[in-house]
Backbone bond lengths (Angstrom), bond angles and torsions (degrees), N, CA, C in turn:
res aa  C-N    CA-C-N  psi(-1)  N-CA   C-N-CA  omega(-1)  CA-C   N-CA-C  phi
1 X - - - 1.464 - - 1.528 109.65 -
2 X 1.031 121.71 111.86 1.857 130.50 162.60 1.490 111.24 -37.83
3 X 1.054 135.02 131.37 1.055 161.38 154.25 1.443 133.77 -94.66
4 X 1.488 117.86 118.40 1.381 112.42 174.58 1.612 126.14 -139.52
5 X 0.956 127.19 125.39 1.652 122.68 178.41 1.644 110.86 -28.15
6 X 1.571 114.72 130.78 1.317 85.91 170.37 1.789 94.56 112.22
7 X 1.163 107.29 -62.39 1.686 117.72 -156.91 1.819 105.91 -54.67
8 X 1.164 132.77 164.74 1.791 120.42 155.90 1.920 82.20 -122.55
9 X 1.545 114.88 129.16 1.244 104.50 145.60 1.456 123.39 -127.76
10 X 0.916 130.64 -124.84 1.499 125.22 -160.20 1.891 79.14 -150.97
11 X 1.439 113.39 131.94 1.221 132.54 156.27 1.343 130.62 -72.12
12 X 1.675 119.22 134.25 1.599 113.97 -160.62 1.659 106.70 -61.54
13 X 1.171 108.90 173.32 1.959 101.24 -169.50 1.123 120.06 -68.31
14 X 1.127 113.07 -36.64 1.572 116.18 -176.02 1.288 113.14 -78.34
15 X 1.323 115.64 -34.79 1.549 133.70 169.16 1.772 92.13 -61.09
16 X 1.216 140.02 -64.72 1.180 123.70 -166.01 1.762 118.10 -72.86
17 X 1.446 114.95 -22.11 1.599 122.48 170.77 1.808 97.66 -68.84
18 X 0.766 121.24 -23.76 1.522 108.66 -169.88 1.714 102.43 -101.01
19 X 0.866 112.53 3.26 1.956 130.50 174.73 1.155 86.99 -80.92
20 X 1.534 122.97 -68.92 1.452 125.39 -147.41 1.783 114.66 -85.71
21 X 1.393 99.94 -54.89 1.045 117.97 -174.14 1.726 122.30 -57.45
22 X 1.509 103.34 -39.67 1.600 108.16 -162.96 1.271 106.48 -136.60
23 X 1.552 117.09 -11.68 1.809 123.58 165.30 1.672 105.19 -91.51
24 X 1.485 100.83 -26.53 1.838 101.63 -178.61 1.708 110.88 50.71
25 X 1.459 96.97 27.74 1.992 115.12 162.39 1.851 103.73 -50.69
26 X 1.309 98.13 118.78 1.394 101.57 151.99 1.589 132.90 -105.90
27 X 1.354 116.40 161.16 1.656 103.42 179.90 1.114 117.62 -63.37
28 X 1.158 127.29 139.27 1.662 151.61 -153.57 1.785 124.83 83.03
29 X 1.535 103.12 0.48 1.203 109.24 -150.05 1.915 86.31 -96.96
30 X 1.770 101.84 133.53 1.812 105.52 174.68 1.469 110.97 -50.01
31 X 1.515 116.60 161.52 1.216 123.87 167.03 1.623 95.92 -155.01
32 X 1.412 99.64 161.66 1.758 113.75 -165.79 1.701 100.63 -118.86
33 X 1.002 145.34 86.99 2.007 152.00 -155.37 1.853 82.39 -110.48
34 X 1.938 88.49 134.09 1.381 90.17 144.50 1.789 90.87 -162.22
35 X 1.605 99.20 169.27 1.513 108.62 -164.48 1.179 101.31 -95.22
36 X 1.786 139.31 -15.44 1.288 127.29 -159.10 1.224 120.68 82.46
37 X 1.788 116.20 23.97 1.522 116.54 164.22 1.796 96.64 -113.38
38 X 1.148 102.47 6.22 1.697 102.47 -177.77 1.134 142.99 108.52
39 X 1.274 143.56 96.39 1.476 142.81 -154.62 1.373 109.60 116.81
40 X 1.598 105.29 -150.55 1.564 90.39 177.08 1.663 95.06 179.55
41 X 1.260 95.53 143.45 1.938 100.62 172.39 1.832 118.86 -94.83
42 X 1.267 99.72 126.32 1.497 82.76 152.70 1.633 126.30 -87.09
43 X 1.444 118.58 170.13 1.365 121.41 -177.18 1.252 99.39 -167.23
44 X 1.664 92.72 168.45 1.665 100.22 178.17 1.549 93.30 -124.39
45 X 1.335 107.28 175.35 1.856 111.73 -169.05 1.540 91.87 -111.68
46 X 1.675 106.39 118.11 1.279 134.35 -176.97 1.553 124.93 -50.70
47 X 1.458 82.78 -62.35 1.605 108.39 174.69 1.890 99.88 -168.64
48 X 1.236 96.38 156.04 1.377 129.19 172.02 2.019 134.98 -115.56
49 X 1.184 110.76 112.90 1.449 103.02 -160.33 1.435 93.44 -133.30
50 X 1.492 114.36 110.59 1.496 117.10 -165.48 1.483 123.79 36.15
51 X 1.795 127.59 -79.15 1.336 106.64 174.00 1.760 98.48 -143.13
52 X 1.493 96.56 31.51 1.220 109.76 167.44 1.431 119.56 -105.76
53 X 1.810 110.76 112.80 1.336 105.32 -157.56 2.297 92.56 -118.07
54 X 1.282 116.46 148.14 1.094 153.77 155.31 1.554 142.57 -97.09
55 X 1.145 119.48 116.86 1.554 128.75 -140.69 1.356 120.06 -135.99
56 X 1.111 129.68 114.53 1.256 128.95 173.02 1.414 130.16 -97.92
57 X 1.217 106.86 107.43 1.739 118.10 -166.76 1.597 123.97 -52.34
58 X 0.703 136.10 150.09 1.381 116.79 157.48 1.840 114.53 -146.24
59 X 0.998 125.47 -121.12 1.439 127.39 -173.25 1.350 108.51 -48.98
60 X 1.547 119.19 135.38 1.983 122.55 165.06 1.028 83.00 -82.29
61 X 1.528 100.99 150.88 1.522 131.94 160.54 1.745 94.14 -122.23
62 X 1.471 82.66 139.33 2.052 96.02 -175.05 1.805 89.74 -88.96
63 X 0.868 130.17 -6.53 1.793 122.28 177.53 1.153 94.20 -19.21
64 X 1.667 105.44 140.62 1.225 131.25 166.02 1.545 117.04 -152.53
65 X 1.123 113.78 115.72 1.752 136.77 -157.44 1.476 93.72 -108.80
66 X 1.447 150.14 0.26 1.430 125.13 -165.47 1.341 107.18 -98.39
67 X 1.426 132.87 146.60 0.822 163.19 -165.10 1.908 96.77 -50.93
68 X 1.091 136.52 -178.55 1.531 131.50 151.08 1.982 95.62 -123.94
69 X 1.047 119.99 17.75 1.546 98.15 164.47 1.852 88.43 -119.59
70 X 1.796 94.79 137.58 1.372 101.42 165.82 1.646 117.49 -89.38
71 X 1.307 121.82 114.42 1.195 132.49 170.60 1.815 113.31 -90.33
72 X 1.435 110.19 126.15 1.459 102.74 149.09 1.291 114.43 -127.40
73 X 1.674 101.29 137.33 1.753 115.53 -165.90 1.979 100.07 -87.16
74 X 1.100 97.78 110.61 1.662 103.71 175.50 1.002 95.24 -101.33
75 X 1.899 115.28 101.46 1.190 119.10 -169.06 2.026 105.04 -102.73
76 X 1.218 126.09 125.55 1.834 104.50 167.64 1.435 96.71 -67.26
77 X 1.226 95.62 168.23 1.894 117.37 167.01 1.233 106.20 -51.54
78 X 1.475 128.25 130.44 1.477 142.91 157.29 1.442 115.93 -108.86
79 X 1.776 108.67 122.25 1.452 104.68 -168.87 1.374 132.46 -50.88
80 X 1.494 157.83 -124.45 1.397 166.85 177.30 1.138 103.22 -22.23
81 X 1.510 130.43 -100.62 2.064 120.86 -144.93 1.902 93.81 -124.08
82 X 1.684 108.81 -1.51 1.375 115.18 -176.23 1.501 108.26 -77.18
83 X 0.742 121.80 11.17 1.583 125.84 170.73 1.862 94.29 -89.48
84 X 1.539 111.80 -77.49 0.940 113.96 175.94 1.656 132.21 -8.65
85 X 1.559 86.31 -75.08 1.895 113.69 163.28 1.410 108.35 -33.52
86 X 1.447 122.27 -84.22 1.211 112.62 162.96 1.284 143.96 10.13
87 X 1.804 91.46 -90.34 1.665 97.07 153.47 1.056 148.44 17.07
88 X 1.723 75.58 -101.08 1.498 113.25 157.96 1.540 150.66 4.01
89 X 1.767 74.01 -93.72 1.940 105.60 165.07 1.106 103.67 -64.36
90 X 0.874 119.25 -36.78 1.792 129.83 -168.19 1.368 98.29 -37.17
91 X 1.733 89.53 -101.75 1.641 104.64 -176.85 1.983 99.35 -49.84
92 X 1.057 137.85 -57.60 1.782 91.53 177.93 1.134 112.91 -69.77
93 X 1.317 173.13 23.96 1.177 146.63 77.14 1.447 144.26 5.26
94 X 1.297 96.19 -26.66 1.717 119.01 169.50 1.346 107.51 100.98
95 X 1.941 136.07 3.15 1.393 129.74 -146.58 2.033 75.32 -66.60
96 X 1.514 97.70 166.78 1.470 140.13 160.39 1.084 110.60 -73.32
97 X 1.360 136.37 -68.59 1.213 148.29 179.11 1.551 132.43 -153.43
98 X 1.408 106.16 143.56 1.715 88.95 175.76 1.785 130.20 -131.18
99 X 1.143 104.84 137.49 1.557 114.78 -167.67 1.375 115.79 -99.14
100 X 1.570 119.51 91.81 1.702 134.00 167.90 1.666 85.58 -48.91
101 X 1.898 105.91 124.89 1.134 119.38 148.75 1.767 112.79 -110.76
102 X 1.390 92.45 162.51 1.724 106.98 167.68 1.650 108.94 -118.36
103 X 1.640 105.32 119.48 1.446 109.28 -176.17 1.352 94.66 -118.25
104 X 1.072 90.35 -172.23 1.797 105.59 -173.39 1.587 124.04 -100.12
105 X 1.551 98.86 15.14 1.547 109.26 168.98 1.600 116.75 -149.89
106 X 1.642 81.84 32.90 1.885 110.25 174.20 1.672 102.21 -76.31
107 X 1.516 126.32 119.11 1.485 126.85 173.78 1.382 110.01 -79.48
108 X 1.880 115.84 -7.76 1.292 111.88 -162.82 1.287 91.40 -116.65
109 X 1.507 117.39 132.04 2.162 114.42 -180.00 1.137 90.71 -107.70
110 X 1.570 115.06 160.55 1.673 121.16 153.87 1.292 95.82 -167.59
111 X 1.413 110.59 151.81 1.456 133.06 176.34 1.493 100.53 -168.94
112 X 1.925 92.43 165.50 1.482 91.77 -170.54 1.549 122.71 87.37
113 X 1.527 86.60 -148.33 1.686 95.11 -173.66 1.266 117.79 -91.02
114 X 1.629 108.21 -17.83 1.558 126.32 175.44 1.774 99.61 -66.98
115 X 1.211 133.06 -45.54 1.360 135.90 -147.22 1.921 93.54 -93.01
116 X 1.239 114.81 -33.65 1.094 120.21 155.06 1.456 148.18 -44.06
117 X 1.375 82.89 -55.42 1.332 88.92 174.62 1.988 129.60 -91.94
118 X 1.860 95.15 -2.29 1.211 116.69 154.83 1.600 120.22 -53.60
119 X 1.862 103.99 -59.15 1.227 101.06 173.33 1.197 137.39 -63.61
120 X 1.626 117.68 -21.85 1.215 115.11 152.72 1.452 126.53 -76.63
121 X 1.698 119.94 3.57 0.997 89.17 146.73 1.824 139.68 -90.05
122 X 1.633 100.71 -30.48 1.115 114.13 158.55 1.523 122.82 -34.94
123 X 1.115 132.37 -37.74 1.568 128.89 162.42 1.049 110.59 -67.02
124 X 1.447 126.43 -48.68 1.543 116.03 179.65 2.063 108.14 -43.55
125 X 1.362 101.38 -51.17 1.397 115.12 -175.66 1.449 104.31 -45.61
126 X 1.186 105.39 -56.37 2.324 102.40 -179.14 1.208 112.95 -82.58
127 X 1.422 121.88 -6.65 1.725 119.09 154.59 1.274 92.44 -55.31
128 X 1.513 114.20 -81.76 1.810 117.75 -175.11 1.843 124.36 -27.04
129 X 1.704 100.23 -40.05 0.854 94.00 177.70 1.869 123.64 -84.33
130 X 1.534 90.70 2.77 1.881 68.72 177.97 1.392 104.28 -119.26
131 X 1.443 130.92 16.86 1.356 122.29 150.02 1.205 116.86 -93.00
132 X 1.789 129.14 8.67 1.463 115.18 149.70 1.289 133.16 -103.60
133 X 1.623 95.99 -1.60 1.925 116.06 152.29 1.239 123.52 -113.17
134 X 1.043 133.98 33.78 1.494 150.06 151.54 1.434 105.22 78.61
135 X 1.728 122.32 -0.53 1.791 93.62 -179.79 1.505 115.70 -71.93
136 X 1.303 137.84 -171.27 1.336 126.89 -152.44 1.730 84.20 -174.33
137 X 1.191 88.55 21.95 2.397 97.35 158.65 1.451 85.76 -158.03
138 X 1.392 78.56 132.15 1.689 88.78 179.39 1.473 111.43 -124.07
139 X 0.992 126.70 139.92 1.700 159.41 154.08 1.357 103.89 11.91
140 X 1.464 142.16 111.62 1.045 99.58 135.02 1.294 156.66 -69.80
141 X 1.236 150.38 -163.85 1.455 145.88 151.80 1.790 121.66 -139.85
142 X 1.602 92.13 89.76 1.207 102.68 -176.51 1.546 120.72 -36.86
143 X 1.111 129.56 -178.68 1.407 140.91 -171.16 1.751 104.59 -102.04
144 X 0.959 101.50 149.10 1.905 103.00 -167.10 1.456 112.90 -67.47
145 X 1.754 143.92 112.88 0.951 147.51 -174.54 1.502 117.56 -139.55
146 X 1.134 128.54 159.82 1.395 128.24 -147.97 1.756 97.66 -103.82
147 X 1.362 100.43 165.70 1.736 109.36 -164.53 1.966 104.71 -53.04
148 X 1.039 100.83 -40.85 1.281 100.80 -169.85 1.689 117.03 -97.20
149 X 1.469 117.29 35.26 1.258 148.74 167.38 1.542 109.79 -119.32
150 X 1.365 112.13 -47.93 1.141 109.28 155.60 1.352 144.04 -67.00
151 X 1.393 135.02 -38.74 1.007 136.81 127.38 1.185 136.90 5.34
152 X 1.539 98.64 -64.49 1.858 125.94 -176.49 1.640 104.16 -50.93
153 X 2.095 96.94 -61.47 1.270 106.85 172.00 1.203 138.77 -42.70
154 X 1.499 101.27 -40.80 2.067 109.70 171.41 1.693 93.23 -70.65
155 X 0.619 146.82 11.78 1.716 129.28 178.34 1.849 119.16 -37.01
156 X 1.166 106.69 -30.93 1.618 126.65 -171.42 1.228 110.78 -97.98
157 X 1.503 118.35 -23.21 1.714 135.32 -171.38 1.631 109.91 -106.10
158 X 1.292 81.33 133.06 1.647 103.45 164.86 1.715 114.91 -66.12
159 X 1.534 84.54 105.89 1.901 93.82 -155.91 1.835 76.15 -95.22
160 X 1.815 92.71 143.44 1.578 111.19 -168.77 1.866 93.10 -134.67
161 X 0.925 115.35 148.67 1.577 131.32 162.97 1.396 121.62 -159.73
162 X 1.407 132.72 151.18 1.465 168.15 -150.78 1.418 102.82 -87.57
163 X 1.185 130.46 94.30 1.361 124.45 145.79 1.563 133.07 -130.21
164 X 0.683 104.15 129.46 1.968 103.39 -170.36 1.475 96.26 -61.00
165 X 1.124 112.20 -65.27 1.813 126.19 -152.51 1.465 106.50 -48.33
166 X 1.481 107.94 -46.66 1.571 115.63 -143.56 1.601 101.74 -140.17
167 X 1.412 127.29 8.70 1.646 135.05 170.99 1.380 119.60 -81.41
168 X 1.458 107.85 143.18 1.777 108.54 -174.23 1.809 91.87 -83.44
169 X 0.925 113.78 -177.04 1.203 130.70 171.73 1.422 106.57 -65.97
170 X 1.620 128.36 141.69 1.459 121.41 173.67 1.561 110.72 -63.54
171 X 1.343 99.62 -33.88 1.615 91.25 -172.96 1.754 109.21 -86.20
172 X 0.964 107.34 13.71 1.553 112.09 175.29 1.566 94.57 -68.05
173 X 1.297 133.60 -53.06 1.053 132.64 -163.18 1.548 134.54 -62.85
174 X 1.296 156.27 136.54 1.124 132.25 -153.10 1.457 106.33 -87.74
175 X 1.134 109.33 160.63 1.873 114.26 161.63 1.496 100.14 -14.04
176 X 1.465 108.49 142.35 1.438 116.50 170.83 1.644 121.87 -89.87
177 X 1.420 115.64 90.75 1.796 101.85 -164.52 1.270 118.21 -92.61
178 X 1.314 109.82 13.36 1.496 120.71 159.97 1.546 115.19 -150.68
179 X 1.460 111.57 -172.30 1.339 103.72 -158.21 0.919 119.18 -64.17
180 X 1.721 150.19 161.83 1.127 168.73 168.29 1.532 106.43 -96.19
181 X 1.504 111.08 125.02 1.429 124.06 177.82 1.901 103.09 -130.95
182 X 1.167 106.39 96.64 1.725 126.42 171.55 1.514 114.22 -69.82
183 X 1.614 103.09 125.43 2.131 81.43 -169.66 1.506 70.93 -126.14
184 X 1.630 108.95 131.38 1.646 125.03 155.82 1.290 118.43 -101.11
185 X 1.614 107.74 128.85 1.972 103.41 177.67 1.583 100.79 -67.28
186 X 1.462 100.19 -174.89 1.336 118.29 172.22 1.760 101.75 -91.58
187 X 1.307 119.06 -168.62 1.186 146.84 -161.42 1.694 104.03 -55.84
188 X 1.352 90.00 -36.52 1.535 86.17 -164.67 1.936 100.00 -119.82
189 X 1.335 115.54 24.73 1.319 131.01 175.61 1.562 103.38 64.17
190 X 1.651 104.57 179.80 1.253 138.99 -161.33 1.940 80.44 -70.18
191 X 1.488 107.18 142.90 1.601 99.95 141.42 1.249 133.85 -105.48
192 X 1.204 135.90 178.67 1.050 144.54 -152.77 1.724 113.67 -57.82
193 X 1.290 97.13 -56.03 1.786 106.88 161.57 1.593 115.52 -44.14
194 X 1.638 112.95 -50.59 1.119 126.13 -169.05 1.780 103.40 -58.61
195 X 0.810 108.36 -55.97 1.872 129.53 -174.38 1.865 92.42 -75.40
196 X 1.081 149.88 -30.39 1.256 152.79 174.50 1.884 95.03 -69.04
197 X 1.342 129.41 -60.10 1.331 130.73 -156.47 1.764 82.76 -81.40
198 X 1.584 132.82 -62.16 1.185 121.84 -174.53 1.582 122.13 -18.88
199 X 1.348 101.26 -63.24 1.737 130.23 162.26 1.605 119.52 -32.62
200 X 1.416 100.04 -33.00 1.369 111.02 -166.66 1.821 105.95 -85.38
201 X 1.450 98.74 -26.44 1.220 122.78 -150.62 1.895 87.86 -105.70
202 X 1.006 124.58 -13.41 1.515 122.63 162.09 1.482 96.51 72.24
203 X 1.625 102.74 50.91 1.719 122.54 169.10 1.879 95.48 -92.78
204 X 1.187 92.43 122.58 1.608 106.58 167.71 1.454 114.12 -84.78
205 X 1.346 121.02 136.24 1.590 129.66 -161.31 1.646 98.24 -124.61
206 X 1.532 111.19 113.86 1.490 120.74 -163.94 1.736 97.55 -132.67
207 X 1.537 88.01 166.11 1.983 70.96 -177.04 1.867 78.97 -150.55
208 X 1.530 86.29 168.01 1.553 115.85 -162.71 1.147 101.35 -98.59
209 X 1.451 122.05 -9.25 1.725 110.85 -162.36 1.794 92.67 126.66
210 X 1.556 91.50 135.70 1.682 96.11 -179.31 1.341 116.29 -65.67
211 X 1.340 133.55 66.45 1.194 126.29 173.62 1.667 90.74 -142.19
212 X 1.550 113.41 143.62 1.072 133.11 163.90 1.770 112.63 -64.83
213 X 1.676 103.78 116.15 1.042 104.86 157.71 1.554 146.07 -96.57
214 X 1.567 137.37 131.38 1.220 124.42 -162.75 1.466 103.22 -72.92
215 X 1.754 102.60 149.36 1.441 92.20 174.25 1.630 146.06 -64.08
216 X 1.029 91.07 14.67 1.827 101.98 -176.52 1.464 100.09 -102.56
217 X 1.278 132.32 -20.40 1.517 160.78 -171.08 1.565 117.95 -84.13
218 X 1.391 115.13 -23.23 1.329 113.61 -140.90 1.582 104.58 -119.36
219 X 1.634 98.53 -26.45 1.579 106.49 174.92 1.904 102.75 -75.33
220 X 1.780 96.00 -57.88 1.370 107.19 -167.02 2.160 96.52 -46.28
221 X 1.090 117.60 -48.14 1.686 118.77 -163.11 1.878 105.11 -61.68
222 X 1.672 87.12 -42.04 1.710 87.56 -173.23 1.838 110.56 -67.80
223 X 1.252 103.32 -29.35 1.361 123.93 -167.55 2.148 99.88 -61.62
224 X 1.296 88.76 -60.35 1.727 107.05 -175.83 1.901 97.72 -57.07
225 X 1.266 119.15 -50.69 1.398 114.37 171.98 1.341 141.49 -39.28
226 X 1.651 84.35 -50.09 1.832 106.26 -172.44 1.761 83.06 -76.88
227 X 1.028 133.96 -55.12 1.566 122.14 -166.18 1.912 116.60 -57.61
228 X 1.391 83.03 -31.49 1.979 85.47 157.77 1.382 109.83 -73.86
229 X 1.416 129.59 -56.01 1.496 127.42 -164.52 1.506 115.87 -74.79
230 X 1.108 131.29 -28.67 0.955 133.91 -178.34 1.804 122.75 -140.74
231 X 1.401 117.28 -7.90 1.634 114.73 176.79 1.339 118.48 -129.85
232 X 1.310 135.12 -137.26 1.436 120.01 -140.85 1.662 100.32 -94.36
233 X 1.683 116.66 16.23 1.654 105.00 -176.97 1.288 93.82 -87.91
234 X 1.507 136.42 -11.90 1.632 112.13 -149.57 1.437 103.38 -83.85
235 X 0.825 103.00 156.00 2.045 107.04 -173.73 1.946 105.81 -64.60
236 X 1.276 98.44 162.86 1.471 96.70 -174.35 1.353 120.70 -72.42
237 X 1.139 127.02 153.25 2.076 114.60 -179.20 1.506 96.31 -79.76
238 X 1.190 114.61 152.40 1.203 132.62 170.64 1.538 128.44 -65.78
């Protein structure tokens, strides 16, 4: 949605049920709107009509919250609300973007209109998630594609993966000067083929510490790391 100083519009629905319903915003009360091209408006709330809310814009703010390392989370399918979770942490975590894979020891299938309409929900989820951590560009969430589609895609990225047994240290690795592409197995990990083509594909295998991580665990931990080792957590130079 376009945005302009000046403008009153009407807030998308769900965006306006969560004004009313669970912010308990009244009219006159500030609000901070942005569309996900960057920055951000303030406004005040115009009027209110059951859970139809109205807004009057005023000053852009150029704010900018994104990280300077580009991460993409090549996530496999995680069964029940752990997809969700994911998400989540993700985008506050700072990821760039994230890519639903299908591996071959995924318990959860989808294709079609079902796998579709997952990913739209998953975007809805990192919309959510970056108006309760303030970024104001939000995530994408690629469309569901299989390990060796993904792969293809990191071609330019420093492809990273999780292994206890056989991983260098994360910080073994140097500064990241281009993008970072994270590939997480499913539940029951990468198989053997899968981790054979990774290899092929000049995927680097790093580990967090000898302990097995679950997959809902493993993006969010690597994610929090790389933002110490290389993006906006490390303390300032002196």
């Amino acid at each position: 949605m376009p945005l302009a100083a000046g403008e009153e519009i009407a807030l998308p629905e769900a965006a306006a049920r969560h004004a009313v319903r669970v912010l308990r915003l009244q009219k006159g009360e500030a609000i901070t709107l942005f569309n996900g091209a960057g920055g951000e408006y303030l406004g005040t709330i115009a009027a209110i009509e059951k859970d139809a809310v109205r807004v009057t814009l005023a000053a852009h703010s150029a704010a900018e919250r994104e990280s300077g390392l580009d991460v993409t989370l090549m996530q496999a399918l995680a069964t029940s609300d752990k997809m969700d979770w994911i998400v989540q942490k993700a985008v506050e975590l700072g990821v760039t973007r994230i890519q639903p894979m299908l591996a071959r020891r995924c318990v959860l299938r989808l294709e079609g209109e079902r796998a579709e309409k997952r990913v739209a929900h998953w975007q809805a989820v990192a919309i959510a998630a970056c108006e309760q951590s303030g970024r104001n560009r939000v995530p994408q969430v690629w469309p569901l594609c299989s390990l060796v589609e993904a792969l293809d895609s990191a071609r330019a990225a420093l492809k990273i993966s999780l292994s206890p047994d056989e991983g260098a240290a994360l910080n073994s690795i140097e500064a990241a000067r281009q993008p970072v592409a994270f590939f997480v197995g499913p539940e029951g990990g990468f198989s053997t083929e899968e981790q054979d083509a990774m290899r092929r594909a000049q995927c680097r295998f790093v580990s967090l510490g000898p302990r097995v991580l679950r997959t809902e665990t493993a993006g969010v931990a690597a994610l929090a790391a790389m933002q110490t080792l290389w993006g906006d957590w490390r303390p300032p130079r002196p």
